[in-house]
N, C-alpha and C positions, 0 to 999 in steps of 0.2 A: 602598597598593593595588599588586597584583601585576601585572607583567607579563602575564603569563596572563590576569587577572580583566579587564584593560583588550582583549587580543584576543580574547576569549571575548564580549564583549558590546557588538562590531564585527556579531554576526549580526542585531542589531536596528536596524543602520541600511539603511534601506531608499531604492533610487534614487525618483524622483517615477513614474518607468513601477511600478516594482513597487507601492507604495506604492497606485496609481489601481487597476491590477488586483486586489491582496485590496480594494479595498473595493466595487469592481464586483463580486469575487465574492459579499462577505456581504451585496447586495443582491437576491442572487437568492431565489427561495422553496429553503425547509429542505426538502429530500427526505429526510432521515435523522434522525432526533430517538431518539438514546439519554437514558434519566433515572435515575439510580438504580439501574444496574444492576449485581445483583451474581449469582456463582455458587458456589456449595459443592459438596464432594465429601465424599463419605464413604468414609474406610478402617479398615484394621482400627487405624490409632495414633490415630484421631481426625477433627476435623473439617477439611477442606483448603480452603483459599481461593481459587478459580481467578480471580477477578475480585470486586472488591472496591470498590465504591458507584460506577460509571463514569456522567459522563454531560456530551456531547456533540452537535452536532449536525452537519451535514453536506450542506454550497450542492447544488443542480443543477451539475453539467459541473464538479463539484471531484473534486481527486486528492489524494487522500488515502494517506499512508504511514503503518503502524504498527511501533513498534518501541521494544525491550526487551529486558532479561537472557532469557536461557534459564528456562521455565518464570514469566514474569508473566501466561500469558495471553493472550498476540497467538491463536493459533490459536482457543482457545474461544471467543471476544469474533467471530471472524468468522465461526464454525460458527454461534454463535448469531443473528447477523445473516440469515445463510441459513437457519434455520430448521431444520439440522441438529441445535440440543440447546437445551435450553430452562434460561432464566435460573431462577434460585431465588429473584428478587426484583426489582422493578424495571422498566421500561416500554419498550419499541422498537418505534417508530411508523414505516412507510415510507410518504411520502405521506398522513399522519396516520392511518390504519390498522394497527393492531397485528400484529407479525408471530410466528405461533405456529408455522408450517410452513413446508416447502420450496413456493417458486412463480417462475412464468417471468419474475417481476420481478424478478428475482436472479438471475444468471447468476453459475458456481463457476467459476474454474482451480485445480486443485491443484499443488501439484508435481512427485507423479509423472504418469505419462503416464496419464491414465483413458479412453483412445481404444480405442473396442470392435475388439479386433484380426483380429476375420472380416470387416469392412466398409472400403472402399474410405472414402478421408477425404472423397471430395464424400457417399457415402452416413452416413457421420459425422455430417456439416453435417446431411444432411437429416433424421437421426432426430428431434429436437428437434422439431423446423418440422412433422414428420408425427404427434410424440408430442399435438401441440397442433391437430391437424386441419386443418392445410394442406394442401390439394391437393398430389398427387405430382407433378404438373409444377410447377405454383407453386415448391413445395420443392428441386425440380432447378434451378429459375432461378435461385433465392434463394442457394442453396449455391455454387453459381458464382460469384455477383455477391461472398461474403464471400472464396470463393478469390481473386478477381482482388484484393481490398482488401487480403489479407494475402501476398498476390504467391507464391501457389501453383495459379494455376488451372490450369498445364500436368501438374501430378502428381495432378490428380484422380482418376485410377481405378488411383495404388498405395493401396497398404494400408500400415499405422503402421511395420512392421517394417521397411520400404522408406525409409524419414524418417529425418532427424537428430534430436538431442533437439530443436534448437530447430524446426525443420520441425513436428514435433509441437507444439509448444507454440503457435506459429501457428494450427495447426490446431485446436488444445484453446481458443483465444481465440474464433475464426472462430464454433466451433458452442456456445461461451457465448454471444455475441453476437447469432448466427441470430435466436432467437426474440427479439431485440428486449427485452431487458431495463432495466428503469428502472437499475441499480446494476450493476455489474460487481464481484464479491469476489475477491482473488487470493492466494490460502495459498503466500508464499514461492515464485510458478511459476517463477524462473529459479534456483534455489539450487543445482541439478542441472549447469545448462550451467556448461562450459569459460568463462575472462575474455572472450575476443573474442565467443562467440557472445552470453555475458550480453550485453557492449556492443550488439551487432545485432538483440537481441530490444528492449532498452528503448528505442533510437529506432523500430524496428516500432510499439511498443506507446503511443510517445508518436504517432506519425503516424495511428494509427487514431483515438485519442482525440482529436485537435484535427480529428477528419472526422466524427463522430458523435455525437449528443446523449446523452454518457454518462457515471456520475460511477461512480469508480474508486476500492476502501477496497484496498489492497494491501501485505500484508504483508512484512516483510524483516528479515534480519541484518543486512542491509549498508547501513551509514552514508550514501557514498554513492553510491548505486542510490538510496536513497530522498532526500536531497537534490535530487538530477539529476532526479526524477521529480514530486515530490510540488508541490501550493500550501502544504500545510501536514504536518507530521510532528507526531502525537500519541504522546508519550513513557509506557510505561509503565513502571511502577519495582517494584521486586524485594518491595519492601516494601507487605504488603494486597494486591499487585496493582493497586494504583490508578494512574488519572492521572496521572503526574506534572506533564508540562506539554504546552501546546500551540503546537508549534511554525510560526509563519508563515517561508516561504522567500524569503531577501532576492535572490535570482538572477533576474536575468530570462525572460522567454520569448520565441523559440523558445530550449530549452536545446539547445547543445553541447557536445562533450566537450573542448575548450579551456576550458570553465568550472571546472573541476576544478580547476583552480590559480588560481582567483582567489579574490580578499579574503573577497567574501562567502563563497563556498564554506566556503574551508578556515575561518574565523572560526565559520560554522554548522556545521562538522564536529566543532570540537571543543567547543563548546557540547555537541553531543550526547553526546560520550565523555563529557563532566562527567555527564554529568545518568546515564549508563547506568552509572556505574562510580564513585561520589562517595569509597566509600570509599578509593580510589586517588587522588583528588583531592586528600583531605586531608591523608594521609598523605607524598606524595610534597615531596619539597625543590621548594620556590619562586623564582621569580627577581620579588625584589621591588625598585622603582625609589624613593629615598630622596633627597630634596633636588640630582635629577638625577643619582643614582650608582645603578651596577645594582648591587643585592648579594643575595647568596645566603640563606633561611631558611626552614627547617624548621617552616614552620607557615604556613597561607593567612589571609592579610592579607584587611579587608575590603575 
């Protein structure tokens, strides 16, 4: 057995606090029921596989991160969830009801900035709240009350050009949120910002989520940002675009960023480069441990 193989499957040991909390979480009712879902495309070389038999489910008030090589699928898999583009086969139930379109029980962030740039960002907030027949004063309160949550309520009457990126992204949180949605989707929204402001958005974006009854599918590149964010990381792999596997996070809560360099962390960080990158895995020279002696080999040991 390798070296490697023995701290790569350190990420499955779980303390008694983490351990109690996933199974408090997979006590909660299923707000998300993927079954069998797949997607195809058609071009001019043939048939392309965007998503390939997925299916999954998904607690009340869970956080959920996705991630995968370039091109498995993470973006289609959450457009489809929002009701942005429709599967070619297979069943997505929110709240056991099918989802065929876009609705205010889904709330989107993208990455770039989609904030209407002739509107002031409390008028931002309010569009949503009034799209859905809120009173205009109603809507005024309400926009306020998410500005002070996501700690912008003194810039309420700049406009987007006025904002940092992550100002914005606050903002693009704030007025997903407005109308009160069951699920929050999030297409890579910090992949744009600078290290430190990423760092300031995802404890923002944990601080909102332990204050609001709201469950979080949020996509990423980055190992970990989804670690540090996620209960659980679902793995897709290059190949079909399927499942690979499903990741539970052995870190506790509240997370900090001293957590980054602990056992569990880094044990679950590279768990995930195996699984995103195998062909590297296998190929790469080994450090294998033999009758208490480290020694070097070119081939992974079971």
């Amino acid at each position: 057995m390798t070296l490697d193989h023995i701290k790569s499957r350190q990420y499955k040991l779980q303390s008694e606090t983490v351990r109690k909390r996933l199974e408090d979480i997979k006590k909660r009712p299923i707000l998300l029921k993927v079954d069998s879902l797949k997607k195809k495309f058609q071009d001019r070389e043939g048939e392309i596989v965007a998503l390939g038999n997925i299916s999954f489910s998904v607690h009340q008030r869970e956080f959920i991160c996705v991630i995968g090589p370039s091109g498995c699928g993470k973006s289609t898999l959450i457009r489809i969830i929002a009701g942005l583009e429709k599967q070619t086969s297979g069943s997505i139930l929110l709240d056991s009801k099918p989802i065929d379109s876009p609705s205010s029980d889904r709330g989107m962030v993208f990455q770039n900035y989609t904030l209407f740039p002739w509107l002031t960002i409390k008028k931002n907030i309010m569009f949503g709240l009034i799209m859905s027949k809120t009173d205009r004063q109603e809507a005024n309160i309400k926009a306020m009350d998410w500005l002070e949550l996501v700690g912008l309520s003194e810039f309420s009457d700049l406009y987007p050009h006025q904002l940092s990126g992550g100002m914005k992204q606050r903002v693009a949180i704030a007025r997903a949120l407005a109308t009160r949605p069951r699920i929050l989707l999030m297409d890579e929204p910090f992949g744009a910002l600078d290290a430190q402001t990423r760092a300031q958005m995802q404890s923002y974006l944990l601080q909102i989520w332990g204050s609001i009854d709201i469950t979080i599918i949020f996509i990423t590149h980055d190992l970990e940002e989804a670690i540090y964010l996620a209960d659980r990381i679902f793995v897709l792999g290059s190949s079909s675009n399927q499942l690979r596997e499903i990741v539970e996070i052995p870190v506790s809560r509240p997370r900090k960023p001293d957590q980054f360099l602990s056992s569990e962390f880094l044990a679950t960080k590279k768990h995930l480069e195996d699984l995103i990158n195998p062909e590297k895995r296998s190929t790469a020279k080994k450090i294998s441990i033999k009758n208490g002696i480290v020694e070097k080999s070119s081939s992974l040991e079971g």
